[in-house]
KETIGU-970834 format. One record per residue (C-alpha): residue number from 1; residue in one letter; chain; y, x negated, z. Coordinates in nm, 2 decimals, decimal comma. Each point is the difference from the previous one (the first is absolute). Example, Ala and Ser with C-alpha at 12.3 -4.5 7.8 and 13.67 -1.06 7.14 Angstrom:
<recs>
{1; 'A'; 'A'; {-0,45; -1,23; 0,78}},
{2; 'S'; 'A'; {0,34; -0,14; -0,07}},
</recs>
This chain:
<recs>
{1; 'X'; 'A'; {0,00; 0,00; 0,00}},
{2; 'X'; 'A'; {0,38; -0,10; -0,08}},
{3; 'X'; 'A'; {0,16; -0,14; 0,27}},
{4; 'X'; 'A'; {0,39; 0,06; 0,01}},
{5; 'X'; 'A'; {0,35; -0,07; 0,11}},
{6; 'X'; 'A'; {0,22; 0,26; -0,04}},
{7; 'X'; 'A'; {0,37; -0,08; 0,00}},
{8; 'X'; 'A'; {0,26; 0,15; 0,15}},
{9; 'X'; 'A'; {0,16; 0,15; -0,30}},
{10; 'X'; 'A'; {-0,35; 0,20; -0,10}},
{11; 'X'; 'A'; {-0,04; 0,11; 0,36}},
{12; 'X'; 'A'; {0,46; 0,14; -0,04}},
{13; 'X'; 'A'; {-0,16; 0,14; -0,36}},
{14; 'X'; 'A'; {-0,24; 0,19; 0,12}},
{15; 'X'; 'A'; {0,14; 0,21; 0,24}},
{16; 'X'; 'A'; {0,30; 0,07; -0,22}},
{17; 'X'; 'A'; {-0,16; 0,06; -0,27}},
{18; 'X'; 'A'; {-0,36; 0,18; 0,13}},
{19; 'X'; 'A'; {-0,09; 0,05; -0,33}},
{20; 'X'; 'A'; {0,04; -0,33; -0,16}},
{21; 'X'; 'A'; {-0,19; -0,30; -0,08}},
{22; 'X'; 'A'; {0,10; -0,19; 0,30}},
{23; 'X'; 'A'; {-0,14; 0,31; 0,24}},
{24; 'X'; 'A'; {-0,32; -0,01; -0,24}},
{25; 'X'; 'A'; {-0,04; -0,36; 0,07}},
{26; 'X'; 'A'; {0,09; 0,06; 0,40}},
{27; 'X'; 'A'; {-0,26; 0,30; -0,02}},
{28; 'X'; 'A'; {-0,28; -0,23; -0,12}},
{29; 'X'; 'A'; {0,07; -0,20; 0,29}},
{30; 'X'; 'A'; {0,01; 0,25; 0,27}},
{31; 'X'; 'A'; {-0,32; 0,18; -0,20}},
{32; 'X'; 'A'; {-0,22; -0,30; 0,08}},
{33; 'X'; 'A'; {-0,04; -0,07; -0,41}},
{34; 'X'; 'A'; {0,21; -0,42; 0,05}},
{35; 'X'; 'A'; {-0,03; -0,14; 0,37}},
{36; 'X'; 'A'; {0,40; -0,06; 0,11}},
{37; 'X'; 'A'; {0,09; -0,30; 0,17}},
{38; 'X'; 'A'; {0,30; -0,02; 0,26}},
{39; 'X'; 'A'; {0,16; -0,23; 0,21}},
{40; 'X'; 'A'; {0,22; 0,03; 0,30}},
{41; 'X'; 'A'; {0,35; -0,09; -0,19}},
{42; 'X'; 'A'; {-0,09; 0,24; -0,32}},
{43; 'X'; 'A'; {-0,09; 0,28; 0,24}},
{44; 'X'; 'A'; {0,33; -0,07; 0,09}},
{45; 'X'; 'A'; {0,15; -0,01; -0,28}},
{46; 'X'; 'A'; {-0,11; 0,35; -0,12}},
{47; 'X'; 'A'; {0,12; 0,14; 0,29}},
{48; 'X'; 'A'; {0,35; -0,15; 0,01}},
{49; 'X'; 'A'; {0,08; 0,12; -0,37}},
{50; 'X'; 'A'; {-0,19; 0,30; 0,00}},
{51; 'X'; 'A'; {0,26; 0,07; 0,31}},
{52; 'X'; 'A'; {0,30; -0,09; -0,19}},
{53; 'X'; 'A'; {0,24; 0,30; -0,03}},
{54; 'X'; 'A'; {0,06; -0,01; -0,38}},
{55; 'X'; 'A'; {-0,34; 0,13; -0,05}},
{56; 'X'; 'A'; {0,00; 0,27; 0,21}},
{57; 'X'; 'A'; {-0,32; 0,02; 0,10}},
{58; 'X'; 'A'; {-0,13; 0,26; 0,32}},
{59; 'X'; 'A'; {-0,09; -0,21; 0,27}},
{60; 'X'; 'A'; {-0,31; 0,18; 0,07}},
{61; 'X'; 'A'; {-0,09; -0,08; -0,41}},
{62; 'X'; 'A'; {0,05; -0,37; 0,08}},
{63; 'X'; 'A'; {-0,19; -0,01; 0,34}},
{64; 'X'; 'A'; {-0,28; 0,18; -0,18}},
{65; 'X'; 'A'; {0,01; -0,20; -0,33}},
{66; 'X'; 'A'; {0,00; -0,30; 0,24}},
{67; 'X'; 'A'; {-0,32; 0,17; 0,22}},
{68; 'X'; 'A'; {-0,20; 0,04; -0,31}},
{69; 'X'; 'A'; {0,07; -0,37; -0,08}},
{70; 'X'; 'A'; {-0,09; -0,15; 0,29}},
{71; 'X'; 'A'; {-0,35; 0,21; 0,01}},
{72; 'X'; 'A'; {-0,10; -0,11; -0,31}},
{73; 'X'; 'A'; {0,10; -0,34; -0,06}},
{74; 'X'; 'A'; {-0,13; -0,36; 0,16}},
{75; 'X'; 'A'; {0,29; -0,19; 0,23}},
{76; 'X'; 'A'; {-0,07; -0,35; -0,12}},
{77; 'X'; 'A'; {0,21; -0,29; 0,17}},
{78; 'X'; 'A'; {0,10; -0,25; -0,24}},
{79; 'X'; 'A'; {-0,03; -0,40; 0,05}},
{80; 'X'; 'A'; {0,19; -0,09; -0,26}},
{81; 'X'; 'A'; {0,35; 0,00; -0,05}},
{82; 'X'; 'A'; {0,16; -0,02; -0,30}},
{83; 'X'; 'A'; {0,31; -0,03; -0,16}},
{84; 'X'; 'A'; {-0,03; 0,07; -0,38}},
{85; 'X'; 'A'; {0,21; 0,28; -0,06}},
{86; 'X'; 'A'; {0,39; 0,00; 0,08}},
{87; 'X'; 'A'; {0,00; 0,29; 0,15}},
{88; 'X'; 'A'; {-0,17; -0,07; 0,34}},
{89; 'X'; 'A'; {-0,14; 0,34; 0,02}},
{90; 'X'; 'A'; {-0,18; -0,03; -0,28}},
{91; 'X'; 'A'; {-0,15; -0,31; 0,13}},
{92; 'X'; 'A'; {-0,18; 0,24; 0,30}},
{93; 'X'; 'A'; {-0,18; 0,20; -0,25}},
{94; 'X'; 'A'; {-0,11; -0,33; -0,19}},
{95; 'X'; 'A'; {-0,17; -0,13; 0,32}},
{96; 'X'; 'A'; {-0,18; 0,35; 0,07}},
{97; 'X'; 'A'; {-0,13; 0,01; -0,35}},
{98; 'X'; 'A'; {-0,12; -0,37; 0,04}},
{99; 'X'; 'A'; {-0,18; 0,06; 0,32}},
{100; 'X'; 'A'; {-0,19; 0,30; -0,09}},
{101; 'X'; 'A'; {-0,09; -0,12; -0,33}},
{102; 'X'; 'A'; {0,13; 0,28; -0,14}},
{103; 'X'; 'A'; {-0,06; 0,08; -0,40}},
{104; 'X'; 'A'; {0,38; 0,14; -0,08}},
{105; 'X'; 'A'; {0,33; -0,01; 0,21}},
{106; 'X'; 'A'; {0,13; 0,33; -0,15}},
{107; 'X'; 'A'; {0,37; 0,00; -0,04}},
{108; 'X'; 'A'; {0,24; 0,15; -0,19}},
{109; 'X'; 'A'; {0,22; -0,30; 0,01}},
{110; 'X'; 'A'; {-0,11; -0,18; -0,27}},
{111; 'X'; 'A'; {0,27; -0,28; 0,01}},
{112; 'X'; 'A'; {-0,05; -0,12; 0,31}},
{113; 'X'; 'A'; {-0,34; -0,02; -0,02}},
{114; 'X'; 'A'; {-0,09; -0,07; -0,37}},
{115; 'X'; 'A'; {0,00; -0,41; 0,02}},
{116; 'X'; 'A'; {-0,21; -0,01; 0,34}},
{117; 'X'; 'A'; {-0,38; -0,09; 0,00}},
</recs>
């Protein structure tokens, strides 16, 4: 089975758009159909831009898009750190993907992430 890391901007996607390809892809995490993969500082992440006000997102649709996540997806605790992207951030979601071994880092922010290995 895939193993994934989703970033943050699929996980914003999803639940503004619940019909889109980013809550499809979300859906086949939370469905059992790719194993997710999360750390402690992209858990975080989700949860400090899902919580921005621009988005206006519910609170209760946050704390249970955040539930579901955290039932279905393995906390893995990086070992690495690494600094390839310039946005630091980005660098967190490299070092979960490494450490789980995961098959795709699924992103809709292809420039950030399009030179990396």
């Amino acid at each position: 089975m895939n193993r994934v890391v989703l970033d943050t901007n699929i996980i914003v996607s999803a639940l503004l758009v619940p019909a889109g390809t980013q809550a499809a892809v979300l859906l086949l995490a939370l469905q059992g159909q790719v194993v997710l993969y999360i750390s402690s500082p992209v858990i975080a992440e989700y949860e400090e831009v899902l919580r921005r006000p621009r988005f206006k997102l519910k609170p209760l649709q946050i704390d249970d898009a955040l539930a579901a996540i955290h039932n279905v997806a393995h906390f893995i605790k990086p070992t690495q750190t690494l600094s390839v992207s310039a946005h630091e951030s980005d660098n967190r979601f490299l070092e979960c993907a490494e450490a789980a071994e995961a098959d795709y880092l699924v992103t809709g922010n292809t420039e950030a992430f399009s030179a990396k290995p």
